[in-house]
OpenMM code with the backbone's topology and positions (N, CA, C; nanometers):
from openmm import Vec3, app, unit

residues = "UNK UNK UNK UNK UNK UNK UNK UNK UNK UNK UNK UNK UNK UNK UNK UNK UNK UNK UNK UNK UNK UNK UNK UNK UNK UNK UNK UNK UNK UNK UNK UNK UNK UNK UNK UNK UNK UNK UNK UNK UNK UNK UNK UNK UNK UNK UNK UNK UNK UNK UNK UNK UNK UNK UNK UNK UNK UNK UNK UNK UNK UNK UNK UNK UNK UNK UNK UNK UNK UNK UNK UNK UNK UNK UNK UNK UNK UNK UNK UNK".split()
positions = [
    Vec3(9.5694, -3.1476, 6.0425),
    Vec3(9.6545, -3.1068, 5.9326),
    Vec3(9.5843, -2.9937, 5.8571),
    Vec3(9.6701, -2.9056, 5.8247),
    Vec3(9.5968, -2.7509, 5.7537),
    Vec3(9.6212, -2.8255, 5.5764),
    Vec3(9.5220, -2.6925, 5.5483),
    Vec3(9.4934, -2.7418, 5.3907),
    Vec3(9.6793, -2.7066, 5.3437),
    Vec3(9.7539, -2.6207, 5.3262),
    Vec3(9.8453, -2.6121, 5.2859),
    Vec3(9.9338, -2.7519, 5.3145),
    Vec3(9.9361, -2.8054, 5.4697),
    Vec3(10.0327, -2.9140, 5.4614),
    Vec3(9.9610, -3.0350, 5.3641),
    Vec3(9.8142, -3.0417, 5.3102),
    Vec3(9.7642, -3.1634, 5.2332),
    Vec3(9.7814, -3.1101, 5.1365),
    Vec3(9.7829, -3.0262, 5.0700),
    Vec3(9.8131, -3.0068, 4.9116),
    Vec3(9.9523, -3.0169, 4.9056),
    Vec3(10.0854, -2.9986, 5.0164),
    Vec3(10.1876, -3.0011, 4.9928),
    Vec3(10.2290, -3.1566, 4.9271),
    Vec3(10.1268, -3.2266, 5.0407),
    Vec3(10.1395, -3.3949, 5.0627),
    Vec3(10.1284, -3.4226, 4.9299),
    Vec3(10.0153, -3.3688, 4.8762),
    Vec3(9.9382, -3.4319, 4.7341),
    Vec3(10.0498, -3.4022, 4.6145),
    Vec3(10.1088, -3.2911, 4.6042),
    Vec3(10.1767, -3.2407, 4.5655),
    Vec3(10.2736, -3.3565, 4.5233),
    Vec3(10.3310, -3.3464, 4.6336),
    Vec3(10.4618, -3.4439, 4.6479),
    Vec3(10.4030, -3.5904, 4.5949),
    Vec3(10.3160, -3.6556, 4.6059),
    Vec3(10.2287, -3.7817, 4.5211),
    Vec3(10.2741, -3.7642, 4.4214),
    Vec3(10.1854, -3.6423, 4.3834),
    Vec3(10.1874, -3.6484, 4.1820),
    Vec3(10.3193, -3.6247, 4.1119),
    Vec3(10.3934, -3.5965, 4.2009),
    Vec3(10.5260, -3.5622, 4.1069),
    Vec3(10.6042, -3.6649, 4.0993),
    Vec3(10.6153, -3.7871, 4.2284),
    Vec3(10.6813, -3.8577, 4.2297),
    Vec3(10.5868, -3.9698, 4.1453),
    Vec3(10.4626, -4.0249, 4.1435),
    Vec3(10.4106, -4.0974, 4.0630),
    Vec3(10.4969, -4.0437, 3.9067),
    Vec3(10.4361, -3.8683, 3.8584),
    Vec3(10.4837, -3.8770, 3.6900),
    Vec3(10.6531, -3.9255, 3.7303),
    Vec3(10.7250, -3.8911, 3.8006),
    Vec3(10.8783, -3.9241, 3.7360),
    Vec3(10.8831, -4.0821, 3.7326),
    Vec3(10.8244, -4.1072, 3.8119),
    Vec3(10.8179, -4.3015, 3.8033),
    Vec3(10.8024, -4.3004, 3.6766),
    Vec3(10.6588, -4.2595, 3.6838),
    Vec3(10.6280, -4.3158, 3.5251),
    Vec3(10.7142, -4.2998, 3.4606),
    Vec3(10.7655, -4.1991, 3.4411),
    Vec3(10.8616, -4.1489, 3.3176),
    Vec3(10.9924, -4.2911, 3.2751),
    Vec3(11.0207, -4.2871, 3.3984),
    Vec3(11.1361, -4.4284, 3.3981),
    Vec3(11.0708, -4.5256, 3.3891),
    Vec3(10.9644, -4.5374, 3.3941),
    Vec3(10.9019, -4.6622, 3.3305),
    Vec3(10.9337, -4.6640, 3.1934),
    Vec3(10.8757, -4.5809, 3.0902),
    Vec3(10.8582, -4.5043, 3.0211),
    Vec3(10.9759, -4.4987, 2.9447),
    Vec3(11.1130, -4.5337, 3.0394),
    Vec3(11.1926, -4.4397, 2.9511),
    Vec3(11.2219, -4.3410, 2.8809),
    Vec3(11.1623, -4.2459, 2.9546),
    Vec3(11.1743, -4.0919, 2.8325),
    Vec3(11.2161, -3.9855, 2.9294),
    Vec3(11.3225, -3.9220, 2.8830),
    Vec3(11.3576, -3.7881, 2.9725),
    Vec3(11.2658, -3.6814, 2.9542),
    Vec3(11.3312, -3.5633, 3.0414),
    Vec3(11.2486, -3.4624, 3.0060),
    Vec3(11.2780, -3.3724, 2.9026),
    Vec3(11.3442, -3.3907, 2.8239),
    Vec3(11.3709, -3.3487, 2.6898),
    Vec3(11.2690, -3.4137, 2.5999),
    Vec3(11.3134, -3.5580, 2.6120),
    Vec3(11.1842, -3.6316, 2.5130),
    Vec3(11.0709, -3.5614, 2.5157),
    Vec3(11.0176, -3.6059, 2.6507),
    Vec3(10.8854, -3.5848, 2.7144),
    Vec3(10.8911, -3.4266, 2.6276),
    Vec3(10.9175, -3.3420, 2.6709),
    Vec3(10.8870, -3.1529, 2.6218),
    Vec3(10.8850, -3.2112, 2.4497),
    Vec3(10.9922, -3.2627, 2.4337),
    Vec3(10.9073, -3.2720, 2.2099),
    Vec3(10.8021, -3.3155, 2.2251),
    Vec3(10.8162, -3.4540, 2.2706),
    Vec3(10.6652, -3.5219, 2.2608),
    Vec3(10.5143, -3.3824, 2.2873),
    Vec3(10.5165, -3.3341, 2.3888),
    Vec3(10.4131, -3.2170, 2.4252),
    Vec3(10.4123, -3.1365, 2.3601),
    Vec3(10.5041, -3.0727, 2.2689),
    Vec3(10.4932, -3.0145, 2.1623),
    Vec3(10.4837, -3.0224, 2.0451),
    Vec3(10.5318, -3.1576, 1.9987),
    Vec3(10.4884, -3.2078, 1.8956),
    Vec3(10.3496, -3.2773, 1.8823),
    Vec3(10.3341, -3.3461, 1.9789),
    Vec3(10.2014, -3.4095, 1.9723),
    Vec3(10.0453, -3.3999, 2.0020),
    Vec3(10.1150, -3.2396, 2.1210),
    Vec3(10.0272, -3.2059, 2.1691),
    Vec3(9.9596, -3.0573, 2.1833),
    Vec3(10.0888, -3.0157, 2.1149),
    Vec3(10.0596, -2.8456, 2.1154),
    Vec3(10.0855, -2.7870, 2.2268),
    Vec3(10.1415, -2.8208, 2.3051),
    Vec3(10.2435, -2.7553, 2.4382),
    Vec3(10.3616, -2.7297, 2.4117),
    Vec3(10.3588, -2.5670, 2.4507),
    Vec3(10.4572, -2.5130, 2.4486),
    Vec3(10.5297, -2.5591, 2.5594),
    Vec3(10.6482, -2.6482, 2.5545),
    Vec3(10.7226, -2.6938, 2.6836),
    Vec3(10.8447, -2.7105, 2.6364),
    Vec3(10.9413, -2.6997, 2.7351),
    Vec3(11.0975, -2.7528, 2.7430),
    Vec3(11.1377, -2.8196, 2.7958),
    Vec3(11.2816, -2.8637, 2.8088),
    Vec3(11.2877, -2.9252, 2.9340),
    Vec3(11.3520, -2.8858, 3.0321),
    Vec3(11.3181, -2.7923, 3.1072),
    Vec3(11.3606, -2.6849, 3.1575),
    Vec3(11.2050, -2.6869, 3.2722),
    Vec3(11.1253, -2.6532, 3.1581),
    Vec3(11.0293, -2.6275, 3.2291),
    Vec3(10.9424, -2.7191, 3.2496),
    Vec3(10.9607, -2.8496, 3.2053),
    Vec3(10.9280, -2.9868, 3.2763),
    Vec3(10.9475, -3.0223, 3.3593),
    Vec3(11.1149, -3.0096, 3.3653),
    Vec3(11.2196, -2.9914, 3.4934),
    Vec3(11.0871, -2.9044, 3.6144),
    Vec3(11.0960, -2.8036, 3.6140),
    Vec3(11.0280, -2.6997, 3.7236),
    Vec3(10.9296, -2.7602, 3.7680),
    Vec3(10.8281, -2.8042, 3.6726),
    Vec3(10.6732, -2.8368, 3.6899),
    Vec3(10.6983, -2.9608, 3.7999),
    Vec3(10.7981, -3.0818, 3.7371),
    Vec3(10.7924, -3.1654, 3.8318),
    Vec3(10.8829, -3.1530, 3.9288),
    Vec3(10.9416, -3.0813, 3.9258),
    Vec3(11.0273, -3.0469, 4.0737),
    Vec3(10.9226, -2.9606, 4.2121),
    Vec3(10.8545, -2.8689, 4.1240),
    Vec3(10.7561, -2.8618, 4.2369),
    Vec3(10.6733, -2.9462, 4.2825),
    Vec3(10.5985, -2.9808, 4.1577),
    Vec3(10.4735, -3.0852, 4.1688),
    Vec3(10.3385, -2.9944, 4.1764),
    Vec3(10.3677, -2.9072, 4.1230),
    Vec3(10.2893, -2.8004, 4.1031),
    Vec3(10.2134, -2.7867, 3.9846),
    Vec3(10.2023, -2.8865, 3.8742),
    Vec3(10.1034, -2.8853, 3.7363),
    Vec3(9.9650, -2.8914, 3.7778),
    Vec3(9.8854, -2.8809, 3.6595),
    Vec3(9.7658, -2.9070, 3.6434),
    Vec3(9.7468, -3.0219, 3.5990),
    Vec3(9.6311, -3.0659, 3.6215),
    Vec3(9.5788, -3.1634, 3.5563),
    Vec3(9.5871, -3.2163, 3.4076),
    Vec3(9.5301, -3.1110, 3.2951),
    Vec3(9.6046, -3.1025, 3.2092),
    Vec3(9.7147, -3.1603, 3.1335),
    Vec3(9.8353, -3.0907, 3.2175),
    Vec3(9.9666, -3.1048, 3.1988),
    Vec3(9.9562, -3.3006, 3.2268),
    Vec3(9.9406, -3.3187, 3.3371),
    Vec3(9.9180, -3.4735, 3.3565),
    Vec3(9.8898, -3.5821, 3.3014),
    Vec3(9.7477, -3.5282, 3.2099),
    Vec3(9.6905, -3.5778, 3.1181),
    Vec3(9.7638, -3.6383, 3.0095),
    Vec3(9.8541, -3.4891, 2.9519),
    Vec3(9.8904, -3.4821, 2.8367),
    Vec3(10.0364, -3.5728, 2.8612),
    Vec3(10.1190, -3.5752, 2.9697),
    Vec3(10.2181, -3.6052, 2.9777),
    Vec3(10.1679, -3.7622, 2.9767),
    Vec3(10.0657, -3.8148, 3.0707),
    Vec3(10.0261, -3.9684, 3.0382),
    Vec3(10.0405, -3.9949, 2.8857),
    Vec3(9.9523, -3.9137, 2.8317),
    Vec3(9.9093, -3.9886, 2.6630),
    Vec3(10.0714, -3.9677, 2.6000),
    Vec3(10.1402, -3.8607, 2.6264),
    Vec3(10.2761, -3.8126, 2.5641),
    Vec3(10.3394, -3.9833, 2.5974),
    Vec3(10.3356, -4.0405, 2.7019),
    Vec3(10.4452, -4.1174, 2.7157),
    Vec3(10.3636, -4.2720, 2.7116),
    Vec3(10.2627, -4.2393, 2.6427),
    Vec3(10.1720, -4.3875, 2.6051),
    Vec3(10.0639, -4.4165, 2.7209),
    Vec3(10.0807, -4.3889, 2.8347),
    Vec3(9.9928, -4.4341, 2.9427),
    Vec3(9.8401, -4.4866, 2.9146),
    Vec3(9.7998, -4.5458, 2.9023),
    Vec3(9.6061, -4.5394, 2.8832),
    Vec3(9.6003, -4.5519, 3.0055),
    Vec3(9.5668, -4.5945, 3.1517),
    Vec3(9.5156, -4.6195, 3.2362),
    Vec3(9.5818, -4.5707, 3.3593),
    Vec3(9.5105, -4.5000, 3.4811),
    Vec3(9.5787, -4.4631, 3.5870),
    Vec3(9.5002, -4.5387, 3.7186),
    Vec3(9.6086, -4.6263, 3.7808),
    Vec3(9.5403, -4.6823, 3.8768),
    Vec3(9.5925, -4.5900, 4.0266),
    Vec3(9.4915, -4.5241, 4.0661),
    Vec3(9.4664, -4.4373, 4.1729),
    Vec3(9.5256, -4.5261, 4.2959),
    Vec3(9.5470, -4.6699, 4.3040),
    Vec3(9.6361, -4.7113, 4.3944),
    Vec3(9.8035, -4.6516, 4.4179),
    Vec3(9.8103, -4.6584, 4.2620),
    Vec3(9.9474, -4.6270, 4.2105),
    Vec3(10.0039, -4.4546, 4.3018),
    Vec3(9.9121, -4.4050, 4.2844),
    Vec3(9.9715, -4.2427, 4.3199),
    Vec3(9.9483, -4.2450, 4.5149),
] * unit.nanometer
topology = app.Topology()
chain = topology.addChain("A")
for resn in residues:
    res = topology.addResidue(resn, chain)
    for name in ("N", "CA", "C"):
        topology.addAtom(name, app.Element.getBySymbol(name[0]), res)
């Protein structure tokens, strides 16, 4: 497998883990974009929440912030 098809793979992990979460969560991506901007100082929409997780293309960062945005404390690496 070439590096492009494993980052695609990984890719596709992290995006589908955050939208889980999110419905865990209960929070759209409207919520979610106030929450990051209100709480966190991210400039976001939901538009461009929309994008980020439709690719699965964020940073870490973004991940971070979207955990604490939607309460998360703990990530169990089984989970993703």
């Amino acid at each position: 497998m070439d590096i492009r098809e494993t980052e695609r793979r990984w890719a596709e992990r992290s995006k589908r883990f955050l939208k889980a979460e999110l419905m865990r969560a209960d929070v759209t991506y409207e919520e979610l974009a106030r929450r990051l901007r209100d709480r966190h100082g991210l400039n976001e929409t939901k538009v461009s929440v929309a994008n980020k997780l439709s690719r699965g293309t964020f940073s870490g960062s973004f991940f971070f912030a979207v955990m604490k945005a939607i309460g998360r404390q703990t990530v169990n690496l089984e989970d993703v």
